[in-house]
N, CA and C of each residue as an Amber inpcrd file, in Angstrom:
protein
   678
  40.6790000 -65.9320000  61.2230000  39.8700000 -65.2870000  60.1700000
  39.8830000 -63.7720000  60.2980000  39.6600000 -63.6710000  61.8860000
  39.5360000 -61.9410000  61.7270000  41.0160000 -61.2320000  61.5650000
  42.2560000 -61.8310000  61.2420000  43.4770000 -61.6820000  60.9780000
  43.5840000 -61.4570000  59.7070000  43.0480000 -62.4140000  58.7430000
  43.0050000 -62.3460000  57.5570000  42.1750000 -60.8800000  56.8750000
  41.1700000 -61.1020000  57.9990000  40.2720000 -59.1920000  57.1610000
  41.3370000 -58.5330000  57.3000000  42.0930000 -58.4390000  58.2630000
  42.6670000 -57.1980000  58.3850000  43.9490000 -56.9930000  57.8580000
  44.1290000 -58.1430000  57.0090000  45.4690000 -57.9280000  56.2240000
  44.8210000 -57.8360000  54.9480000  43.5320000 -58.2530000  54.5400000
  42.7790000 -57.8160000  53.1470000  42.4790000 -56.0300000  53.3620000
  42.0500000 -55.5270000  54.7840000  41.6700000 -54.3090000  54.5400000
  43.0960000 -53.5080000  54.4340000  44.1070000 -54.0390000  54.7470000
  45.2640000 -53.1940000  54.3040000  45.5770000 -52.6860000  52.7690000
  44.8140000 -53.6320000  51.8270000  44.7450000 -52.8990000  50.8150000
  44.4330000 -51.5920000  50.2930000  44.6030000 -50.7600000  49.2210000
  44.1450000 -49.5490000  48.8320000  42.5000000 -50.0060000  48.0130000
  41.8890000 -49.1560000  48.1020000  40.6460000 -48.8710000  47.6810000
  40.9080000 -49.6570000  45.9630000  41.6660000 -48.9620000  45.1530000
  42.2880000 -49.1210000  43.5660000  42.6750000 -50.6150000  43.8620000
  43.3150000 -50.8320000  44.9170000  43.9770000 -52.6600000  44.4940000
  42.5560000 -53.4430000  44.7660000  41.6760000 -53.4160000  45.2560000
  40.8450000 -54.0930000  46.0350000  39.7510000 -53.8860000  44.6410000
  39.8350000 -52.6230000  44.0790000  38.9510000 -52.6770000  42.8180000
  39.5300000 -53.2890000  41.2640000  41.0010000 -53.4570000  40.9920000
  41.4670000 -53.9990000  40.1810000  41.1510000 -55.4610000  40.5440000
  41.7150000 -55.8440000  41.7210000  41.1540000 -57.3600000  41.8270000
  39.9480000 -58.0510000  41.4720000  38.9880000 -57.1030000  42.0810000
  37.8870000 -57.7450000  41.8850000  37.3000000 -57.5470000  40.2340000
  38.0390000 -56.9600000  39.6740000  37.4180000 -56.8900000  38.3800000
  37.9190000 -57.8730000  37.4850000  39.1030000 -57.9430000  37.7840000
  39.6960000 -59.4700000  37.1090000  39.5100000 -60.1920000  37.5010000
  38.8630000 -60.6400000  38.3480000  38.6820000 -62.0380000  39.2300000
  37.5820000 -62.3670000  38.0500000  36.6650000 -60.8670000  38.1390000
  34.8630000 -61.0380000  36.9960000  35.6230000 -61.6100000  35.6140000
  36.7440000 -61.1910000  35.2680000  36.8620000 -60.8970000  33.7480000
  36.6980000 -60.1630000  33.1990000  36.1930000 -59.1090000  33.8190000
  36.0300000 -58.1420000  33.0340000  37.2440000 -56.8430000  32.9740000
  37.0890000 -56.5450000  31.2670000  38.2070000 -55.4250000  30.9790000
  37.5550000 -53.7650000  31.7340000  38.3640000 -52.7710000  31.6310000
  38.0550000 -51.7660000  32.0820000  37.1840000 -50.9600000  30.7110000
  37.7480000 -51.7410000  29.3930000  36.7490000 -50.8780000  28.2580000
  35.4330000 -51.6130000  28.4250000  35.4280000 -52.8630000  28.7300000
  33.6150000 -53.3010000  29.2850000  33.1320000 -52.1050000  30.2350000
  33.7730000 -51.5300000  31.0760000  33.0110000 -51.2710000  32.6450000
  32.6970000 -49.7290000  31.6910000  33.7010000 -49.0250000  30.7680000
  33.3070000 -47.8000000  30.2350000  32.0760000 -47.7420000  29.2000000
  32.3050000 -48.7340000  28.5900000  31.0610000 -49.2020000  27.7550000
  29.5540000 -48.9680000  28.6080000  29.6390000 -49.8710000  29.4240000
  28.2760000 -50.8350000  30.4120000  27.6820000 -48.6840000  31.1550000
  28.6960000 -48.1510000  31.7910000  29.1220000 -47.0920000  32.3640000
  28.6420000 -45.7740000  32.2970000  29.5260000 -45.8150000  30.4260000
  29.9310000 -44.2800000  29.9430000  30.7530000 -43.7420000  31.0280000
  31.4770000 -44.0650000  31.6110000  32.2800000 -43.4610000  32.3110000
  33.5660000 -43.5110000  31.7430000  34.1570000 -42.0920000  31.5790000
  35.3730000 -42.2480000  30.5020000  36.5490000 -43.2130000  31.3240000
  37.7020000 -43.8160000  30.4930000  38.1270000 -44.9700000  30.8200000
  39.5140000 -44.1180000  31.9320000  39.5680000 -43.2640000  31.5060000
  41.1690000 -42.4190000  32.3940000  40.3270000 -42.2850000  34.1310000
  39.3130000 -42.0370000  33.9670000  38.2370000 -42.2590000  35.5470000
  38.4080000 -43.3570000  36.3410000  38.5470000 -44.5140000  35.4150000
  38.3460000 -45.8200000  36.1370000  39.7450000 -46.3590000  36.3620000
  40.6350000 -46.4270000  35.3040000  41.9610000 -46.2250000  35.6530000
  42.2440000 -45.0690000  37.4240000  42.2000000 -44.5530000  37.0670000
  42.6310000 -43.6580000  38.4790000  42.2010000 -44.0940000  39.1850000
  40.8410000 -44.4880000  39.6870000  40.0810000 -45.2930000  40.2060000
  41.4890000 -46.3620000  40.8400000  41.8240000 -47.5830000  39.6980000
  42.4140000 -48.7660000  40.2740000  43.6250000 -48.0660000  40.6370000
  44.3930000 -46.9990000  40.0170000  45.9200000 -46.4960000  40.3980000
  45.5200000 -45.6390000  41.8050000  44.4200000 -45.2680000  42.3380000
  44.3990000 -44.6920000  43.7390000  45.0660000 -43.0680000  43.2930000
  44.4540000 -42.7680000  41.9120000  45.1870000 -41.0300000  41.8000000
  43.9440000 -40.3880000  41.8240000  43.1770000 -40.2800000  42.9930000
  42.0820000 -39.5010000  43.0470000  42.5610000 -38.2440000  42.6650000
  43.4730000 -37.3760000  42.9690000  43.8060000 -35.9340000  41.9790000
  43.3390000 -36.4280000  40.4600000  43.4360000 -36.9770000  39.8220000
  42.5860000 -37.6000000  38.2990000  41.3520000 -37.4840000  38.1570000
  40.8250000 -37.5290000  39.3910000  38.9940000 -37.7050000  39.3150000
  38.8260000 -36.4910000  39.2080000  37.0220000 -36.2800000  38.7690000
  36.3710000 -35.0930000  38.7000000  35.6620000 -34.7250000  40.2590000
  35.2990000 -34.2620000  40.7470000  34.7870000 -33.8420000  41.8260000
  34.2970000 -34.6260000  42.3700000  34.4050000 -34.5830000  44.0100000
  34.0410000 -35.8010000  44.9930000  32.6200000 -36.0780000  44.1880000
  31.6100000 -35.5920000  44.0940000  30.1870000 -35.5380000  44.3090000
  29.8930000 -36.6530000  43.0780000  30.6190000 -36.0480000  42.0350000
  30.4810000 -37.3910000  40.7080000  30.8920000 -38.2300000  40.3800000
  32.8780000 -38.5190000  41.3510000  33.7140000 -39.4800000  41.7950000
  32.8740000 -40.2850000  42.3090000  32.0030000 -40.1270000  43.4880000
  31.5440000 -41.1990000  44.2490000  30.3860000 -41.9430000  42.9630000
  29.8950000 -41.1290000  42.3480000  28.3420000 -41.9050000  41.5250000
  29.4040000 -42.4350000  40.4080000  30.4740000 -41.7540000  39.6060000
  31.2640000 -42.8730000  38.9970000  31.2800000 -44.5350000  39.9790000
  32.3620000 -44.1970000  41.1720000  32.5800000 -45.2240000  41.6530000
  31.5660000 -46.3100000  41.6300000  30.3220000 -45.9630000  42.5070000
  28.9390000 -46.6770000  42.6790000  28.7830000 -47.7090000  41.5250000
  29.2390000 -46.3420000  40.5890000  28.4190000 -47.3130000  39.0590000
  29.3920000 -48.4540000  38.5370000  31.2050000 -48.4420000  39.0590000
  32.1280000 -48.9740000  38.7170000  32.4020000 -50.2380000  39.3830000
  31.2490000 -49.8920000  40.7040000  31.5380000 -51.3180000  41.6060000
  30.7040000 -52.2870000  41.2220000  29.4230000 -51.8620000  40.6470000
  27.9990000 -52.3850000  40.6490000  28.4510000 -53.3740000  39.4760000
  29.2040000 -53.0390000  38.3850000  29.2790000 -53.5670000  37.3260000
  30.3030000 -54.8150000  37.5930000  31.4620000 -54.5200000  38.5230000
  32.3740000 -56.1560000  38.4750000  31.9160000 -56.6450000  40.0320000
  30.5030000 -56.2980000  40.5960000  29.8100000 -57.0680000  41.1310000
  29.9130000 -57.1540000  42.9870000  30.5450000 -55.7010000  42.7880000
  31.3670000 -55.3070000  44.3090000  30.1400000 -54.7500000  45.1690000
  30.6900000 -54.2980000  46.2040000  29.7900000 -54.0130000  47.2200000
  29.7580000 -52.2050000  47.2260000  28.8660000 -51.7490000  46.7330000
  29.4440000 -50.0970000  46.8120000  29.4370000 -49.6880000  47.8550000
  28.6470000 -50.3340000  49.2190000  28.4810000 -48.8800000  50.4350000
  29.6370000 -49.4790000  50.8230000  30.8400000 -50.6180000  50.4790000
  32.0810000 -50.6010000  51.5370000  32.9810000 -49.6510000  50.3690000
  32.7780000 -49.5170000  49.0970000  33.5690000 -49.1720000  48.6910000
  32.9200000 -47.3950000  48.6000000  32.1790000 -47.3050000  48.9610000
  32.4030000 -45.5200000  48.8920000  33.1420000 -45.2520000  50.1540000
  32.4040000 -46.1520000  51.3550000  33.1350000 -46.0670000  52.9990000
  34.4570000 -45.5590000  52.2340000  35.0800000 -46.9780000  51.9030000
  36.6150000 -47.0150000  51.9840000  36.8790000 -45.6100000  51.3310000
  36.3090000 -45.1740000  49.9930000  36.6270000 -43.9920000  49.4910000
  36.4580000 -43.2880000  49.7740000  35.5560000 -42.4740000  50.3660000
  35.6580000 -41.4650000  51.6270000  36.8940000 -41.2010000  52.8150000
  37.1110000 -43.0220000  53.1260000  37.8940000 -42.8610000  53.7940000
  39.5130000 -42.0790000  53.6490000  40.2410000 -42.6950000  52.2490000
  40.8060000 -42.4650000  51.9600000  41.1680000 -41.0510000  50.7910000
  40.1570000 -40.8560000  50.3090000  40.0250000 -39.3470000  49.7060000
  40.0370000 -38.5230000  50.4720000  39.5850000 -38.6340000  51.9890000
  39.5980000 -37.7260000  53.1080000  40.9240000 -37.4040000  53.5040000
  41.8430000 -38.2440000  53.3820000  43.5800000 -38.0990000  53.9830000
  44.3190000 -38.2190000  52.7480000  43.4730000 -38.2260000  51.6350000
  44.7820000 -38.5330000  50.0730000  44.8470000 -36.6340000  49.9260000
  45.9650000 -37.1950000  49.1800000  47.2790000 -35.5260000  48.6910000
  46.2140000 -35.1590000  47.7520000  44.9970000 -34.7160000  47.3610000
  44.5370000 -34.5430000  45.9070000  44.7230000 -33.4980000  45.4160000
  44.6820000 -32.7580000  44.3050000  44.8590000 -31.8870000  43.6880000
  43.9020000 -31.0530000  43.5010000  43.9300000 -30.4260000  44.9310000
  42.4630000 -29.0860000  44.5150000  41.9990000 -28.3070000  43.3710000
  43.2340000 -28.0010000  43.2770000  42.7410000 -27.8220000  41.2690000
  42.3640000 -28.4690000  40.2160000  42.7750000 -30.0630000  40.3860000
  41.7140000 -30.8450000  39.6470000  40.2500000 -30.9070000  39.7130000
  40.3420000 -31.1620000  40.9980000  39.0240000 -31.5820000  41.6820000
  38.3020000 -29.9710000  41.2860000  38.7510000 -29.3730000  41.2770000
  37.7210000 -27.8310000  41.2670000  37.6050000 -27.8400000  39.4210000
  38.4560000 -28.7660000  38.7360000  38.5900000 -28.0500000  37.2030000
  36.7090000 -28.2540000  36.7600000  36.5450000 -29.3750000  36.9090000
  34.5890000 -29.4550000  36.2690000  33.9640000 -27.9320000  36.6680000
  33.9650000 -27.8340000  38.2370000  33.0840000 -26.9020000  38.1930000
  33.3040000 -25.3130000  37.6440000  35.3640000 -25.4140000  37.4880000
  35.2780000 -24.4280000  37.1120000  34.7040000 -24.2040000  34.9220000
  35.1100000 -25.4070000  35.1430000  34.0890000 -25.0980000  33.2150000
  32.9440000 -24.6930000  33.3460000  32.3810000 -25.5500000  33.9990000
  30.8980000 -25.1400000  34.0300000  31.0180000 -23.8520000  34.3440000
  31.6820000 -23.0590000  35.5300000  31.3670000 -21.7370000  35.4920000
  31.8190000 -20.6240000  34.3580000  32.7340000 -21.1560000  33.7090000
  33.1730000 -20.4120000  32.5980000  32.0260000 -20.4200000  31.4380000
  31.5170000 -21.7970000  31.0370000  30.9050000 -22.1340000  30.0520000
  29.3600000 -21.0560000  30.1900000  28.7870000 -21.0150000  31.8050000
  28.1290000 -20.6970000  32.0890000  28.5860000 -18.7950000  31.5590000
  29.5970000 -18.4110000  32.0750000  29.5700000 -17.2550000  31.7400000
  29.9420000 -16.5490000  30.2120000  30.4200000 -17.5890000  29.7620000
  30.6910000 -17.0990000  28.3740000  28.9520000 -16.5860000  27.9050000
  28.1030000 -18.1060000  27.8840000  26.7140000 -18.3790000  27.7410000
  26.4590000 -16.5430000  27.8450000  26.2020000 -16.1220000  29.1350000
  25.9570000 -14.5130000  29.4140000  26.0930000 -13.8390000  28.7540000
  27.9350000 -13.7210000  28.6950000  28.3880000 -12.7290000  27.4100000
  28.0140000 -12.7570000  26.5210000  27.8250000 -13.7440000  25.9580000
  27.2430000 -14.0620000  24.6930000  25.9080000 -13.4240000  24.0850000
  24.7990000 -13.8730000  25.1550000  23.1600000 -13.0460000  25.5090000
  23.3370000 -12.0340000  25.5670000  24.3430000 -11.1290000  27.0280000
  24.3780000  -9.8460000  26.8660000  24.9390000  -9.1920000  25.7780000
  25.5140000  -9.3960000  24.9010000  25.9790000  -9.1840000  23.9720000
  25.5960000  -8.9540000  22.9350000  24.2580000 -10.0970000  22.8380000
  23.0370000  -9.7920000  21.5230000  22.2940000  -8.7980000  22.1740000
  21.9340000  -8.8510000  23.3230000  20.7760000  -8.1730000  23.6320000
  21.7210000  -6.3070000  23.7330000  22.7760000  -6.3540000  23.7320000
  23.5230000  -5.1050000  23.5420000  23.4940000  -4.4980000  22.1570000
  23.7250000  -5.2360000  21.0880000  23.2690000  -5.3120000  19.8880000
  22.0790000  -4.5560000  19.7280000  21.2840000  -4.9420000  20.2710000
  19.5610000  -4.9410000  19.6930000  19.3960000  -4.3380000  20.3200000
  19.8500000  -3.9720000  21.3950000  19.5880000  -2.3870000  22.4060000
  19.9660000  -1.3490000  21.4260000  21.5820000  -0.7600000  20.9010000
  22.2090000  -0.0870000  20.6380000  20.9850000  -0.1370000  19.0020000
  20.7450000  -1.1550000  17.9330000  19.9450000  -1.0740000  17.3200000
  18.0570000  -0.2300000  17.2170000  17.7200000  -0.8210000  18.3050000
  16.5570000  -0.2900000  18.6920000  16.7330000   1.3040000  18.7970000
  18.1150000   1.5990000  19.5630000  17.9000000   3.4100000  19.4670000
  18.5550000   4.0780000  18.0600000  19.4310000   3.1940000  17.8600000
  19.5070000   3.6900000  16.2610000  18.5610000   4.0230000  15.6490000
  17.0910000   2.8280000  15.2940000  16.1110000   2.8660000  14.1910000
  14.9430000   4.2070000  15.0000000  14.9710000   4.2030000  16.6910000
  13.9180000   5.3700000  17.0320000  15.1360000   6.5800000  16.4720000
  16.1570000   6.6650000  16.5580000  16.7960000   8.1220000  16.4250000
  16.5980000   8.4520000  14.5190000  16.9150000   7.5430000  13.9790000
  16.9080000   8.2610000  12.3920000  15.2630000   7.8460000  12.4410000
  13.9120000   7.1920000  13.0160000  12.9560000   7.1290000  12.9500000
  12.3480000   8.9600000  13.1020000  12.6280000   9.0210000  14.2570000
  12.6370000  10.5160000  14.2720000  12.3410000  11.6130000  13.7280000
  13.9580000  11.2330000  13.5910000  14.9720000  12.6620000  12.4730000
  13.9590000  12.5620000  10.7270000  13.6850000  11.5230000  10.8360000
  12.7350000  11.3240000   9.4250000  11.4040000  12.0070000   9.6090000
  10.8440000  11.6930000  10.2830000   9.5470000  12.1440000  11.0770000
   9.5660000  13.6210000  11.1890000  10.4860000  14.0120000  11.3620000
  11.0210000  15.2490000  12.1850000  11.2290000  16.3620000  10.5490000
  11.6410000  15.5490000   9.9580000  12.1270000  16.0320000   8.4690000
  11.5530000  16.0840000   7.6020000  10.2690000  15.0090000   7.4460000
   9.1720000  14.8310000   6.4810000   7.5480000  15.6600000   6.9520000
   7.6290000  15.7870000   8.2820000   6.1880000  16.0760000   9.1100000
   5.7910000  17.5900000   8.6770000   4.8950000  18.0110000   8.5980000
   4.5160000  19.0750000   8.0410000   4.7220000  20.3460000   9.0740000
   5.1240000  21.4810000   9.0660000   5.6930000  22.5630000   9.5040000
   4.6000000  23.1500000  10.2650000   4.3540000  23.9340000  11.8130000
   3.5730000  24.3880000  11.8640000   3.3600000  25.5940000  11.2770000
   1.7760000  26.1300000  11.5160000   1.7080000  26.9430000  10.5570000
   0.2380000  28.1340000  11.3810000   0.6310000  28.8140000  11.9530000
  -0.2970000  29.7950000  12.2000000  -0.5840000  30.8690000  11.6410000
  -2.1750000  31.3550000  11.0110000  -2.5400000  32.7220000  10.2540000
  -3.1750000  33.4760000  11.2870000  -2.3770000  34.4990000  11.9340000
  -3.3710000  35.2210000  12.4990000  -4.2290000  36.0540000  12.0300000
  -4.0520000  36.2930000  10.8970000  -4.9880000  37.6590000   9.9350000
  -4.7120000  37.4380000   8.4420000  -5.7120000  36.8880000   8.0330000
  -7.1130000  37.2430000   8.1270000  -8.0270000  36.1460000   8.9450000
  -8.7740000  36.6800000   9.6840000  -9.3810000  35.2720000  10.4360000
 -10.8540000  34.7790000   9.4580000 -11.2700000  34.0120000   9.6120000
 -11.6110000  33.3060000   8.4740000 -13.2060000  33.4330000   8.4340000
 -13.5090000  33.3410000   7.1650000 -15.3670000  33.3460000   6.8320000
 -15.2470000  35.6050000   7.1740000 -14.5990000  36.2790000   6.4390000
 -15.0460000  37.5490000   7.2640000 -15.8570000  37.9870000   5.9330000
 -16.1870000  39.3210000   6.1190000 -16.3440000  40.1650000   5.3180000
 -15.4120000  42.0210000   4.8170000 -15.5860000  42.4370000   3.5960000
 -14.7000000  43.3750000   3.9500000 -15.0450000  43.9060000   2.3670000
 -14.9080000  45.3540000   2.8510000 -15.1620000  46.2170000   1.3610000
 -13.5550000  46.7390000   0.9610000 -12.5980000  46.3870000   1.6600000
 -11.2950000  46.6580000   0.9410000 -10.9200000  45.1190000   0.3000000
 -10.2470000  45.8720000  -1.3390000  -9.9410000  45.4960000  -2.1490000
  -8.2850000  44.5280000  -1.5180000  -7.8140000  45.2000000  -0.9400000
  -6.3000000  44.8940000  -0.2400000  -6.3400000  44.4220000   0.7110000
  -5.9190000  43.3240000   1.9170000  -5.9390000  43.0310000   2.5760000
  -4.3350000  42.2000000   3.5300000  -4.4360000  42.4590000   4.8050000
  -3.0980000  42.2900000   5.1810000  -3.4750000  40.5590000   5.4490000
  -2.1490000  39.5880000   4.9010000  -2.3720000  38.0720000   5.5750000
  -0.7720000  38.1870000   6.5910000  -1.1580000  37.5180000   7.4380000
   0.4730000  37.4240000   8.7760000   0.0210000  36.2930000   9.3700000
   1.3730000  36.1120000   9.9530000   1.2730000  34.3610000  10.5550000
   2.6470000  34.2450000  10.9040000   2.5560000  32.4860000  11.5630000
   4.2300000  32.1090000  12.1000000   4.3410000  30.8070000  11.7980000
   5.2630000  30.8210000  11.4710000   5.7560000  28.8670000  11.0240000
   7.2120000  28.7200000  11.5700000   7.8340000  27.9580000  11.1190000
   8.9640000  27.3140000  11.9320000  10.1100000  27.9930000  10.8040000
  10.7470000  28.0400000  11.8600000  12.5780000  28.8840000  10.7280000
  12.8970000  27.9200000   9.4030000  13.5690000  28.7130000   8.7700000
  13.9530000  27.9200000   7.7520000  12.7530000  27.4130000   6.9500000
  11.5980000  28.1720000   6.5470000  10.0380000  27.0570000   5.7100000
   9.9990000  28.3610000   5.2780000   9.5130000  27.6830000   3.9810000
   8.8710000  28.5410000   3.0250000   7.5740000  28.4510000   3.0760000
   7.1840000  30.0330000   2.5830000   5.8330000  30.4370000   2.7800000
   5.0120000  30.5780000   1.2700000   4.2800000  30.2450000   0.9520000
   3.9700000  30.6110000  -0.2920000   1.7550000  31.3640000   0.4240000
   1.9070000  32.3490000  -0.1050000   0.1360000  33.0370000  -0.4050000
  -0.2270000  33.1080000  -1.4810000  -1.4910000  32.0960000  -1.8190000
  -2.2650000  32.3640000  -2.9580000  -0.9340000  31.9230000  -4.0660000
  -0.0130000  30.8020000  -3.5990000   1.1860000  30.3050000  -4.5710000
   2.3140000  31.3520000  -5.1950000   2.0710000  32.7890000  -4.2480000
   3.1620000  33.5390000  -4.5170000   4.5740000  33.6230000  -3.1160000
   5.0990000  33.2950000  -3.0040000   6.0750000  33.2520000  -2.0950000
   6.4980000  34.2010000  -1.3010000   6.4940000  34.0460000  -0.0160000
   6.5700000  35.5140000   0.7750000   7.4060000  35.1760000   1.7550000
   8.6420000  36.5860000   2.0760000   9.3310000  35.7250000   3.0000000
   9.5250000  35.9210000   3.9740000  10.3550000  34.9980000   4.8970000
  10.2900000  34.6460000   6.4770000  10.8160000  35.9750000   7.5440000
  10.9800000  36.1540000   8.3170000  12.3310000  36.6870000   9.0320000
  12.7330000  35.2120000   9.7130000  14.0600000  35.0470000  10.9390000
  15.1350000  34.1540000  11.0900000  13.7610000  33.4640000  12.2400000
  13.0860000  33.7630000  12.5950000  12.3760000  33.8010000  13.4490000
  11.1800000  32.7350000  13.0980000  10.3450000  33.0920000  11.8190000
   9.3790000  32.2620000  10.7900000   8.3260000  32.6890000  10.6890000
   8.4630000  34.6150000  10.7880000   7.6200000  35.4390000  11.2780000
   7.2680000  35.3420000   9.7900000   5.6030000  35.9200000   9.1930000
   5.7360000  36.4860000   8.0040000   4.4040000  37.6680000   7.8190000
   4.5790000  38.1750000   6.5920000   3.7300000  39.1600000   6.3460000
   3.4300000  39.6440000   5.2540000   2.4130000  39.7520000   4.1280000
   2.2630000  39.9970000   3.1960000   0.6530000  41.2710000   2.9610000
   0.3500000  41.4190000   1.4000000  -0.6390000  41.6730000   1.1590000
  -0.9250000  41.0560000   0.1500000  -2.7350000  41.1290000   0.0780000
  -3.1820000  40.4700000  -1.0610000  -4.0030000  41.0390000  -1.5590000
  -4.1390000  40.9950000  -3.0070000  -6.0770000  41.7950000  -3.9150000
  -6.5350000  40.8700000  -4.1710000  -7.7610000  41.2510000  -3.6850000
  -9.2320000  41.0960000  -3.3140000 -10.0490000  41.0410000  -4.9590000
 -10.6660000  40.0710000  -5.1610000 -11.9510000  40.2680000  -6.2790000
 -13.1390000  40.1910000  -5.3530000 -14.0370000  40.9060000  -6.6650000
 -15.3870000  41.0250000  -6.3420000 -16.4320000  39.7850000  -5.7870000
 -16.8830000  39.6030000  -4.6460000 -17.4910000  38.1750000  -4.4100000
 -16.4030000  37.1440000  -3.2500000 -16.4340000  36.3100000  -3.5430000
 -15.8470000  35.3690000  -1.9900000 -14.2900000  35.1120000  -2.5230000
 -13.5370000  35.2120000  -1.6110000 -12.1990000  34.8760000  -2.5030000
 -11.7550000  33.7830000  -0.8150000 -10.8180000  32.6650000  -1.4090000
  -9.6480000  31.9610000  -0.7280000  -8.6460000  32.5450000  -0.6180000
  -8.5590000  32.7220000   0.2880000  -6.8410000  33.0290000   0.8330000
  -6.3870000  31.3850000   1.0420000  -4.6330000  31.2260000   0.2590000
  -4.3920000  29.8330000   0.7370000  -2.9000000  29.9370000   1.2090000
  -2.4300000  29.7540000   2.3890000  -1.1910000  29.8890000   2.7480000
  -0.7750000  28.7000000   3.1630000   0.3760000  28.8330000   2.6540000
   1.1500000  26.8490000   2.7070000   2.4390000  27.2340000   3.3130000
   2.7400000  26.2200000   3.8470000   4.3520000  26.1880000   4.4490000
   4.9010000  24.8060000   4.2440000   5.8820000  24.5890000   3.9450000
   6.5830000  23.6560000   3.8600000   7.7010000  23.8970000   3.4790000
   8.5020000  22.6250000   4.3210000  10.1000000  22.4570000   4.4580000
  10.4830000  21.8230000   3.1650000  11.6280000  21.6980000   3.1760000
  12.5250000  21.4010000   2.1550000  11.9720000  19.9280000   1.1630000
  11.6870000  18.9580000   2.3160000  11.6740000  17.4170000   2.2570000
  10.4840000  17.4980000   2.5690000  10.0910000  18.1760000   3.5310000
   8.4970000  17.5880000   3.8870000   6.9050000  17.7470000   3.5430000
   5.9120000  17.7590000   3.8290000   4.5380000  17.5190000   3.3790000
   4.0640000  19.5100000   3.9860000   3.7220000  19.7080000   2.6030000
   3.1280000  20.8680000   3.5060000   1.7690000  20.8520000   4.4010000
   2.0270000  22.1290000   5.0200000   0.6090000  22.4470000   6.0040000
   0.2560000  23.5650000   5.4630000  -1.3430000  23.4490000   5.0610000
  -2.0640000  24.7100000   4.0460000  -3.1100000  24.8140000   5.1930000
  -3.2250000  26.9090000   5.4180000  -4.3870000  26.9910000   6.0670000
  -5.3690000  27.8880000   5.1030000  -6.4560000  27.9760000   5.2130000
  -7.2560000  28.3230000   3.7000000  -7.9740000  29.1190000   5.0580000
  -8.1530000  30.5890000   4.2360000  -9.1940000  31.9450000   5.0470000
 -10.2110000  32.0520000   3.8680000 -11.5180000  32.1540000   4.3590000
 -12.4970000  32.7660000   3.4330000 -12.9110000  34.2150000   3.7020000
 -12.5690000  34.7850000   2.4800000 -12.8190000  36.3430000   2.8350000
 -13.9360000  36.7710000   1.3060000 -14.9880000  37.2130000   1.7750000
 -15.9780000  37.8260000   1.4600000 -15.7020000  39.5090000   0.7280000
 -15.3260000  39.9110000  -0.2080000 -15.2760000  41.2200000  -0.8160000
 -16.6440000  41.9660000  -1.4480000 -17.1930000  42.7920000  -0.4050000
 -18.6910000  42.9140000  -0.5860000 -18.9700000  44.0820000  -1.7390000
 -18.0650000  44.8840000  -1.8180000 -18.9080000  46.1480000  -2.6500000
 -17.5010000  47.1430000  -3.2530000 -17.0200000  46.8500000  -4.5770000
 -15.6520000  47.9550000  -4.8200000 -15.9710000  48.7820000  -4.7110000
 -17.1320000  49.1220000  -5.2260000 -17.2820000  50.8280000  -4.7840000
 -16.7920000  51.7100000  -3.7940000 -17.4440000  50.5280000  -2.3670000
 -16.7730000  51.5050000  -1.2240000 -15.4140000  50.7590000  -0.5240000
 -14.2220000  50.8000000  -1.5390000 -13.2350000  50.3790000  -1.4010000
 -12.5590000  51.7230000  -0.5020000 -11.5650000  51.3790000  -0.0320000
 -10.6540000  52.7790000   0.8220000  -9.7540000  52.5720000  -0.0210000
């Protein structure tokens, strides 16, 4: 008897699993069915072309699941497959092809993300840069009056208005237009009526919202005008 094991264990792992599956009756499209294990797996399986299989780690849980079904013993048949996957010719590049998809698949995945999120980066500073430049273009000009300073009093009829705003803005006093130097220096005069008068000086850019500063000046007596 113990002669006989040892001319049965001379078999390959694949003959010992074809046998026993026909002995069951059963086809190899049953075991893929019962399985989901694609049918070129289980084939290799009975032909002993482990270079065919996918990686030891899911070869063996294929196998498990391939023995269970035509009613075999799996811990002799992973033994044996271990045994013999350990000394078979396999094809390291097969055996590596799964994980290398996955790592590809995995990195495309990345490119892909980094890619939107590069998008929506390069977007985001687009909409702050012309956000800006709009802001920047529409916002009202500064606008300082140093003279006349405001609420005064004064018995001259004439009076000097000066101030600074930003280059390139127009100045308008009392809605008459006065102009800049390169600088946004300005300087004018104005007449005075009898009683409280507004001074109103505006600046504004081309496109944008003006900035009006309003002086109250008090004209007390023409008489004693200079």
């Amino acid at each position: 008897m113990a002669f006989l094991i040892r001319q049965l264990d001379t078999q390959s792992i694949g003959a010992k699993i074809k046998s026993l599956r026909k002995k069951q009756g059963i086809s190899l499209q049953m075991v893929s069915n019962e399985t989901h294990i694609h049918k070129k797996y289980l084939e290799a399986f009975e032909n002993d072309a482990y270079h065919e299989l996918p990686d030891p780690l899911y070869a063996r849980h294929f196998l498990k699941q391939f023995v269970e079904v035509i009613n075999g013993d799996p811990k002799y048949f992973l033994a044996r497959y271990d045994e013999e996957c350990g000394s078979c010719p396999a094809d390291v590049t097969q055996l590596k092809i799964p994980r290398q998809r996955i790592g590809k698949q995995v990195l495309r995945q990345w490119r892909a993300i980094l890619g939107r999120l590069g998008i929506a980066l390069l977007a985001l500073i687009l909409l702050t840069y012309i956000g800006t430049q709009l802001h920047t273009l529409i916002a009202p000009p500064n606008l300082i009056v140093d003279d006349p300073h405001d609420d005064i009093q004064t018995t001259s009829a004439s009076l000097s208005v000066s101030g600074q705003t930003d280059a390139e803005v127009s100045i308008k006093v009392n809605d008459d237009p006065v102009l800049t130097d390169p600088t946004g220096r300005f300087t004018t005069r104005v007449t005075l009526t009898r009683g409280l008068n507004i001074i109103t000086v505006e600046a504004q850019k081309k496109y944008g919202q003006p900035n009006i500063v309003r002086r109250t000046v008090f004209l007390e007596d023409l008489g004693k005008m200079r």
